[in-house]
Kinemage of the C-alpha trace (Angstrom):
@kinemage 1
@onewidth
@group {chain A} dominant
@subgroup {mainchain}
@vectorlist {calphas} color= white
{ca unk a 1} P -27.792 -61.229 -6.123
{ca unk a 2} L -28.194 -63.217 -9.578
{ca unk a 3} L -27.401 -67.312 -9.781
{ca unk a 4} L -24.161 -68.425 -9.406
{ca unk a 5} L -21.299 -67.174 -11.512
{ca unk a 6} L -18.114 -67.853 -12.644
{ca unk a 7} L -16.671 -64.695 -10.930
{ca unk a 8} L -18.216 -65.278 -7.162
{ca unk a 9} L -17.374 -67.023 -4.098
{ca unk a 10} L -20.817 -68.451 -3.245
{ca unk a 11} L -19.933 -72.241 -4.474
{ca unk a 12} L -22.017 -72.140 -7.413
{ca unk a 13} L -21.590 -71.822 -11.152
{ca unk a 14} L -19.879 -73.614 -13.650
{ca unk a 15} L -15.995 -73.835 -12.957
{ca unk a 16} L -16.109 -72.472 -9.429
{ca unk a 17} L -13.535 -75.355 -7.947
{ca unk a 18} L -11.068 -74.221 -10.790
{ca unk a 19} L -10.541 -70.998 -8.964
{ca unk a 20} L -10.878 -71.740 -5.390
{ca unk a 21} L -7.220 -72.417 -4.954
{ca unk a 22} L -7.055 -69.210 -6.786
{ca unk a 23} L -8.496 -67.579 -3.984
{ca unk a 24} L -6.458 -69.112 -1.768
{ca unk a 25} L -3.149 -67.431 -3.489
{ca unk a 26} L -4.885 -63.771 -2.779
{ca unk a 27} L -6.219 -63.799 0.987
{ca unk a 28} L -5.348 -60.150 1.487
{ca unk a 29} L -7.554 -59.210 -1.120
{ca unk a 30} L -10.477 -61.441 0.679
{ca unk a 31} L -11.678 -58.365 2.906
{ca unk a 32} L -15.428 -58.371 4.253
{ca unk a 33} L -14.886 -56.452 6.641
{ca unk a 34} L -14.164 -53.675 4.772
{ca unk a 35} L -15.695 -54.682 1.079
{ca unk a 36} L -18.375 -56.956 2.301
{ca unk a 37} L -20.013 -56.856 -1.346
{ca unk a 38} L -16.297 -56.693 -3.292
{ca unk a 39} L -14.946 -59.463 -0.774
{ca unk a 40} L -18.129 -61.990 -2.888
{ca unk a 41} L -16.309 -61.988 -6.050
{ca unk a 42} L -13.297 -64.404 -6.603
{ca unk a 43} L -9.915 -61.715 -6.419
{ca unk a 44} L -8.524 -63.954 -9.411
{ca unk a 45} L -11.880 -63.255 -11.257
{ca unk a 46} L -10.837 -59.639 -10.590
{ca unk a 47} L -7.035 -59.587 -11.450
{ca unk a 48} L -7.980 -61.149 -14.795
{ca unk a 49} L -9.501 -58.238 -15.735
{ca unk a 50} L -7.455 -55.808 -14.465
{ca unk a 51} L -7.004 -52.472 -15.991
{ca unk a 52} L -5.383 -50.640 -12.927
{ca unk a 53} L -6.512 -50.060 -8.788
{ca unk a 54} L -9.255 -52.556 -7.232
{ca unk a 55} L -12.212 -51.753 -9.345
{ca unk a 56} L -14.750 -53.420 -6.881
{ca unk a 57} L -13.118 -51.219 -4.043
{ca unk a 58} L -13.247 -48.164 -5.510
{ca unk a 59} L -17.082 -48.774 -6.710
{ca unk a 60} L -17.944 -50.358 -3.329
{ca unk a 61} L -16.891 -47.252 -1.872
{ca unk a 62} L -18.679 -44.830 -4.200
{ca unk a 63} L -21.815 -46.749 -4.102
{ca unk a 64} L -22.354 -45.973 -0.317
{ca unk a 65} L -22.810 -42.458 -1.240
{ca unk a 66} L -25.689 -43.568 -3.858
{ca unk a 67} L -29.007 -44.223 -4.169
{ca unk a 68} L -29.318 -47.191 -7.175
{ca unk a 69} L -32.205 -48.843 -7.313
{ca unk a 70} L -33.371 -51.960 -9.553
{ca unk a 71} L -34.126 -50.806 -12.996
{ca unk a 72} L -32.348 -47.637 -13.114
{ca unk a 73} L -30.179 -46.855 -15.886
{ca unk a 74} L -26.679 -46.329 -15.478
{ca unk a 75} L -24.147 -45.736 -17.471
{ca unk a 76} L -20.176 -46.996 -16.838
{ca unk a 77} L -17.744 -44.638 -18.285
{ca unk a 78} L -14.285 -46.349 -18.624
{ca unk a 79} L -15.905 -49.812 -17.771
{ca unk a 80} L -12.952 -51.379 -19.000
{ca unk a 81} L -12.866 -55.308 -19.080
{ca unk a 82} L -16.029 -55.649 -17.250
{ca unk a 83} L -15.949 -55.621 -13.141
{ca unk a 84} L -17.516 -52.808 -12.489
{ca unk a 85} L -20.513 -53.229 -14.822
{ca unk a 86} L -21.195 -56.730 -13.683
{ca unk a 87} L -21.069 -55.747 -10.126
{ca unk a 88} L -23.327 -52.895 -10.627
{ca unk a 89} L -25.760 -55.175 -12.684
{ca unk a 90} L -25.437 -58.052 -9.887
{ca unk a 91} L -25.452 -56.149 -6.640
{ca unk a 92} L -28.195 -53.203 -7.290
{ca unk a 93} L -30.246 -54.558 -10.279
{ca unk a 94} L -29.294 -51.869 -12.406
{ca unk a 95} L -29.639 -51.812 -16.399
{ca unk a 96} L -25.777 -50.689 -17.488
{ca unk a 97} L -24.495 -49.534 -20.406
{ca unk a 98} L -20.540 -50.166 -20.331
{ca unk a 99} L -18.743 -47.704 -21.886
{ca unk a 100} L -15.332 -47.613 -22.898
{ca unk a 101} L -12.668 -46.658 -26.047
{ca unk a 102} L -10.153 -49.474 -25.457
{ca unk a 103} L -11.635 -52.491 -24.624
{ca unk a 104} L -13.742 -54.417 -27.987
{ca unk a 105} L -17.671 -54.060 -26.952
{ca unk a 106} L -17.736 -58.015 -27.917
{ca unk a 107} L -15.095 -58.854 -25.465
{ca unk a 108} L -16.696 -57.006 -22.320
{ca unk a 109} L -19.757 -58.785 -23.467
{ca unk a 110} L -18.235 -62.538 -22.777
{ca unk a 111} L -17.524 -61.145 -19.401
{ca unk a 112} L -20.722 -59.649 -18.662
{ca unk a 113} L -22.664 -62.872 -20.291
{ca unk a 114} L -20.256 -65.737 -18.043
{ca unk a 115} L -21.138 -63.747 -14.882
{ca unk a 116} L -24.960 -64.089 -15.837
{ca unk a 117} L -26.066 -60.378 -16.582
{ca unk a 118} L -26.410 -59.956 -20.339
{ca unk a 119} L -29.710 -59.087 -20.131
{ca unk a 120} L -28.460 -56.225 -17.650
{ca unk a 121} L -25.048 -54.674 -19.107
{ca unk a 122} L -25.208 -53.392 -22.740
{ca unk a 123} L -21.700 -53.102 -23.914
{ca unk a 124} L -20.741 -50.329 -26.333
{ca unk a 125} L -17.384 -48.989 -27.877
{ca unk a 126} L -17.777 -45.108 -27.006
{ca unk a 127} L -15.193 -41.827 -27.127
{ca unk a 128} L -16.087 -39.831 -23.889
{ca unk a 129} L -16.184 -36.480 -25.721
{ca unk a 130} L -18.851 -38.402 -28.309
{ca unk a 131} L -21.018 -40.563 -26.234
{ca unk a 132} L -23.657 -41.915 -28.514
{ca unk a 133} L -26.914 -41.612 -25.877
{ca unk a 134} L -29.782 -39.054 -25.994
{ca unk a 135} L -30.035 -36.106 -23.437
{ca unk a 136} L -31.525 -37.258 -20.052
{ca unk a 137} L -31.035 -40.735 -20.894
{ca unk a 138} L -29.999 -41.881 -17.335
{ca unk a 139} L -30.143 -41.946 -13.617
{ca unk a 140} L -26.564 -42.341 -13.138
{ca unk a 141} L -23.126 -41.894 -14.472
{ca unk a 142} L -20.340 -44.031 -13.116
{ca unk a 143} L -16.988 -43.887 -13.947
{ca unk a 144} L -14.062 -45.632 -11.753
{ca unk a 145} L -10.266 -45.193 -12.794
{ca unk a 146} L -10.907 -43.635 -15.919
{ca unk a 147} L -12.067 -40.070 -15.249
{ca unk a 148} L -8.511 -38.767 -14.960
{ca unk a 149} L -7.677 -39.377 -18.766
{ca unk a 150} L -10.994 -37.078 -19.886
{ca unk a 151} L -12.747 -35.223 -17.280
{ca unk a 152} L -10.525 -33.014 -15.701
{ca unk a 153} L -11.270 -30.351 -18.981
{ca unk a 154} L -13.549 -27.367 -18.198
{ca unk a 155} L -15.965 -27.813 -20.492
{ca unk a 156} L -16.439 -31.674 -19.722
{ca unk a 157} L -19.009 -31.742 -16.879
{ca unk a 158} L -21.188 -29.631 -18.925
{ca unk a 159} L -20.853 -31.944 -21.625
{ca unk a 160} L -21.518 -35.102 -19.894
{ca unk a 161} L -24.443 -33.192 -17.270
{ca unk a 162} L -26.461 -33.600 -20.456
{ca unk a 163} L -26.880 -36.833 -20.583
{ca unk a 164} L -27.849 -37.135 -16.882
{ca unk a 165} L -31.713 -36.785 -15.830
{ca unk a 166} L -32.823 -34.174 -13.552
{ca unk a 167} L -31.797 -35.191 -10.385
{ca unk a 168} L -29.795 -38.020 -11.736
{ca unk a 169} L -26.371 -38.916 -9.889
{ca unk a 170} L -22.807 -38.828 -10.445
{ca unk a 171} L -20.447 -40.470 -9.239
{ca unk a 172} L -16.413 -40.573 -9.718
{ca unk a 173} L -13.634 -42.574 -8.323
{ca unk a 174} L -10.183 -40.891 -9.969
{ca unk a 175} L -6.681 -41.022 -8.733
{ca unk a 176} L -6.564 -38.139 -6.202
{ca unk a 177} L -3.347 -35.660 -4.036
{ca unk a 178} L -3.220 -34.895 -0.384
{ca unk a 179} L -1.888 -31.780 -2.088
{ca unk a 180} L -2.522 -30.175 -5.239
{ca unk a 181} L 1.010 -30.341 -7.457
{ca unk a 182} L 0.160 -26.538 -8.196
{ca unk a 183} L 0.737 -25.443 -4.269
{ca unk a 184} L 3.855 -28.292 -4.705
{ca unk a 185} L 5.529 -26.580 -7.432
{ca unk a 186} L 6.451 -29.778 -9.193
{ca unk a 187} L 5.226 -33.408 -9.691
{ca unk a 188} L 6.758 -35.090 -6.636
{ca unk a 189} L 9.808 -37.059 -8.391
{ca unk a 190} L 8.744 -40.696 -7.233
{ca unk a 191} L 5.542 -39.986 -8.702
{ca unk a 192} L 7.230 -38.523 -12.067
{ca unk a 193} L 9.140 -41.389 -12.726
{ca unk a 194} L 6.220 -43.941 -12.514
{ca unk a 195} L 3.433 -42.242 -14.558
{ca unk a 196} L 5.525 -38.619 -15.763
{ca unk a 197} L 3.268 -35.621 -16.877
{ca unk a 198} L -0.334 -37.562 -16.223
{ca unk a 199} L -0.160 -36.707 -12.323
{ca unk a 200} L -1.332 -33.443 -13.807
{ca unk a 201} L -4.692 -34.646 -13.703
{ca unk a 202} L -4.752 -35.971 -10.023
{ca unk a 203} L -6.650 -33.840 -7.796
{ca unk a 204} L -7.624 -33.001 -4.357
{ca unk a 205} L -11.132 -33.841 -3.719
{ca unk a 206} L -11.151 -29.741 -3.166
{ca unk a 207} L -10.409 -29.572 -6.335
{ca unk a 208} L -13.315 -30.749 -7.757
{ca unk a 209} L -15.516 -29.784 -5.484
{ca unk a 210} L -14.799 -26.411 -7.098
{ca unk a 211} L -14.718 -27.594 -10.601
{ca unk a 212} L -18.151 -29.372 -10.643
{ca unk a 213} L -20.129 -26.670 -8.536
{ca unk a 214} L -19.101 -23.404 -10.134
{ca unk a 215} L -20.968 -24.933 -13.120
{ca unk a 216} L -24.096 -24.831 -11.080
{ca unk a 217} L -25.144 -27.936 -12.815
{ca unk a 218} L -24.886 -30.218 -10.376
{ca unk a 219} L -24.708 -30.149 -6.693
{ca unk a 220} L -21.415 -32.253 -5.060
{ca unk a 221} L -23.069 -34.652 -1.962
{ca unk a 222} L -19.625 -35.896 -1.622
{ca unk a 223} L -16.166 -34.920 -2.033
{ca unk a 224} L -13.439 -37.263 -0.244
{ca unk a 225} L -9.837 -38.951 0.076
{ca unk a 226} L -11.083 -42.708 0.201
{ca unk a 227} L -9.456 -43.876 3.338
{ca unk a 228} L -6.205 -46.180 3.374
{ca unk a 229} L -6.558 -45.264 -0.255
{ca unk a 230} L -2.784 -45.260 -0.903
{ca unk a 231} L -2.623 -48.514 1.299
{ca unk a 232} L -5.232 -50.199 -0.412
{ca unk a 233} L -3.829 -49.299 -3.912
{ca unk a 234} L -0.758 -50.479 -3.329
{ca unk a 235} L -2.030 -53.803 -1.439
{ca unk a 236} L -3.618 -54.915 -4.788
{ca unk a 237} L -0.647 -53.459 -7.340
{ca unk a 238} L 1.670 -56.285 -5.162
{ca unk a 239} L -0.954 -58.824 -6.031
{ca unk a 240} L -0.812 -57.702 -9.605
{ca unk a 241} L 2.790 -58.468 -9.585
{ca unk a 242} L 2.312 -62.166 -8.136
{ca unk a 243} L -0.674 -62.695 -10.155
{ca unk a 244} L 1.114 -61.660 -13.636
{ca unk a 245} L 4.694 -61.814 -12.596
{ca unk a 246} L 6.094 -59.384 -13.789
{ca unk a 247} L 6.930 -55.926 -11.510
{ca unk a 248} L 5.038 -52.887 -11.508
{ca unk a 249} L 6.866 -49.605 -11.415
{ca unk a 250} L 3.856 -47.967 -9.392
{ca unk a 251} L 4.524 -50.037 -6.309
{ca unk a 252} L 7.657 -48.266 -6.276
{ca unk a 253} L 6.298 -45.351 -6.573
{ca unk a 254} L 3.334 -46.311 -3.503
{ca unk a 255} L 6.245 -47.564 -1.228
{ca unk a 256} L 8.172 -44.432 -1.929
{ca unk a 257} L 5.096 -42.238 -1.272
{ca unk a 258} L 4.205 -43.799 2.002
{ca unk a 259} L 0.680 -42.211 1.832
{ca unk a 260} L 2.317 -38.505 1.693
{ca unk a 261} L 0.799 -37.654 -1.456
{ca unk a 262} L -1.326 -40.203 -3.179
{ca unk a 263} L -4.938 -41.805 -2.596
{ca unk a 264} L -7.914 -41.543 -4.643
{ca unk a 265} L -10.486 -38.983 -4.977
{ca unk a 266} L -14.146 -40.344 -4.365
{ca unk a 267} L -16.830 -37.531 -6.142
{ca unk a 268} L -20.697 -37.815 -5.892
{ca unk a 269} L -23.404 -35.341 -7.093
{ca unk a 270} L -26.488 -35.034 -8.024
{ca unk a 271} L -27.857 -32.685 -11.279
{ca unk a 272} L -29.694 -29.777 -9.962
C-alpha cells in the first residue's frame, strides 16, 4: 500500500493519534481474521463515511473473486462518500473513477486526496442510466450497496456491458434473500416495516445468475450469499448506532430476521 493516511491503522499520517482511541470504541469491527485488508483502515475512518453495510467488507469479499491489477481502470458505481474507491486505489493500484448521483464529486475528492490517492480516484457526479464514459472504457465495474436502487431493470446489464472491455469484469455486492419474496408471496413484515416496497429489489444470488447470463453478454464466475452476511450487517448497523447515536430501524429488522431471510448477494462476471 500507499504512505500513511489519515484513514489507516499503520501509525503513520497526519492525525493518526486523534483516532486511535477511536478505534478503541469499535473492536468488533477490528477483524483480520476475516477482513485482513478491511481490518487496516481505522473503523471510525469508515463510519464517517457511512452510507449503509460495511463497505470495506462487502468489497473485500468481492475482490477475492477478481483479478485487479495495478493500472487497470475501474470504475465505482455508487462510490458514495469514498471507502470503496480509496481502498480499491490503495490496496490493488487501480486507476478509479468514483461514480455516484448523491454525493458532490468535490466532496468525495477531499476524501480520496486525505487518504493519499488523488492521482488514483477521479471523482465524477454520474446518473447510472447516463454514465458519461466511452464504450470499452474499462477493465472493471464495481459497484457495492448501490446496485439494488438501478440494476435490477432488464435492460440495465446491457446498458452498462457497454462500457466494459472484452473480457473486462464485473463485480456486484447488493442486498440479497435466502428466498425470493415472489416464492414468499409477500415482503416478510419485519422487513416491510424497515425499508417497505424496496425489498423488491433484493435477490437470491439465483436470481441473477439468471438475469445476467440469459443476456449472453457476460459470463457469471460467481454467484453467492456472502457468509454471516446477515450477522455481519447487523454487527456494523449496532456500531452505527453508538457511533451516531441515534437508533437504526434496520437492526430491528436484522434481530427480527435472525438470518432467515436476509444477507447480501455477492455477483462476479466477466464480458464474453
Amino acid at each position: 500500500m500507499s504512505g500513511g493516511t489519515p484513514g489507516l491503522n499503520d501509525g503513520t499520517g497526519p492525525g493518526v493519534r486523534a483516532r486511535l482511541p477511536a478505534m478503541s470504541s469499535f473492536p468488533t469491527l477490528h477483524r483480520p481474521d476475516v477482513y485482513p485488508r478491511s481490518s487496516a483502515y481505522d473503523p471510525a475512518w469508515v463510519l464517517g463515511l457511512d452510507m449503509g453495510p460495511h463497505p470495506l467488507w462487502l468489497l473485500e469479499h468481492l475482490c477475492r473473486e477478481l483479478d485487479l491489477r495495478p493500472g487497470m481502470r475501474v470504475l465505482d458505481l455508487g462510490a458514495g462518500k469514498g471507502a470503496t474507491s480509496v481502498f480499491l486505489a490503495r490496496e490493488f493500484g487501480v486507476e478509479v473513477f468514483a461514480a455516484d448521483l448523491w454525493v458532490a464529486p468535490d466532496n468525495a475528492a477531499a476524501v480520496h486526496a486525505a487518504a493519499g490517492v488523488a492521482d488514483r480516484v477521479h471523482a465524477v457526479r454520474a446518473e447510472a442510466h447516463d454514465l458519461p464514459f466511452a464504450k470499452d472504457h474499462f477493465d472493471a465495474i464495481i459497484s457495492v450497496d448501490a446496485f439494488e436502487y438501478f440494476g435490477t431493470a432488464d435492460g440495465y446489464l446491457p446498458y452498462l456491458a457497454k462500457f466494459l472491455k472484452p473480457g473486462g469484469q464485473l463485480a456486484v455486492a447488493t442486498p440479497g434473500m435466502t428466498t425470493e419474496i415472489r416464492e414468499l408471496g409477500a415482503i416478510p413484515a419485519h422487513i416491510k416495516n424497515c425499508v417497505g416496497w424496496e425489498a423488491i429489489a433484493w435477490h437470491t444470488p439465483e436470481w441473477w445468475r439468471f438475469q445476467w447470463e440469459i443476456t449472453d453478454l457476460v459470463t457469471v464466475t460467481s454467484a453467492r450469499l456472502q457468509p454471516d452476511g446477515w450477522a455481519d450487517w447487523l454487527l456494523w448497523v449496532k456500531a452505527v448506532a453508538e457511533h451516531t447515536g441515534a437508533h437504526s430501524p434496520v437492526v430491528d429488522m436484522l434481530e427480527a430476521d435472525q438470518g432467515e431471510f436476509l444477507s447480501f448477494t455477492l455477483l462476479t462476471a466477466r464480458k464474453n
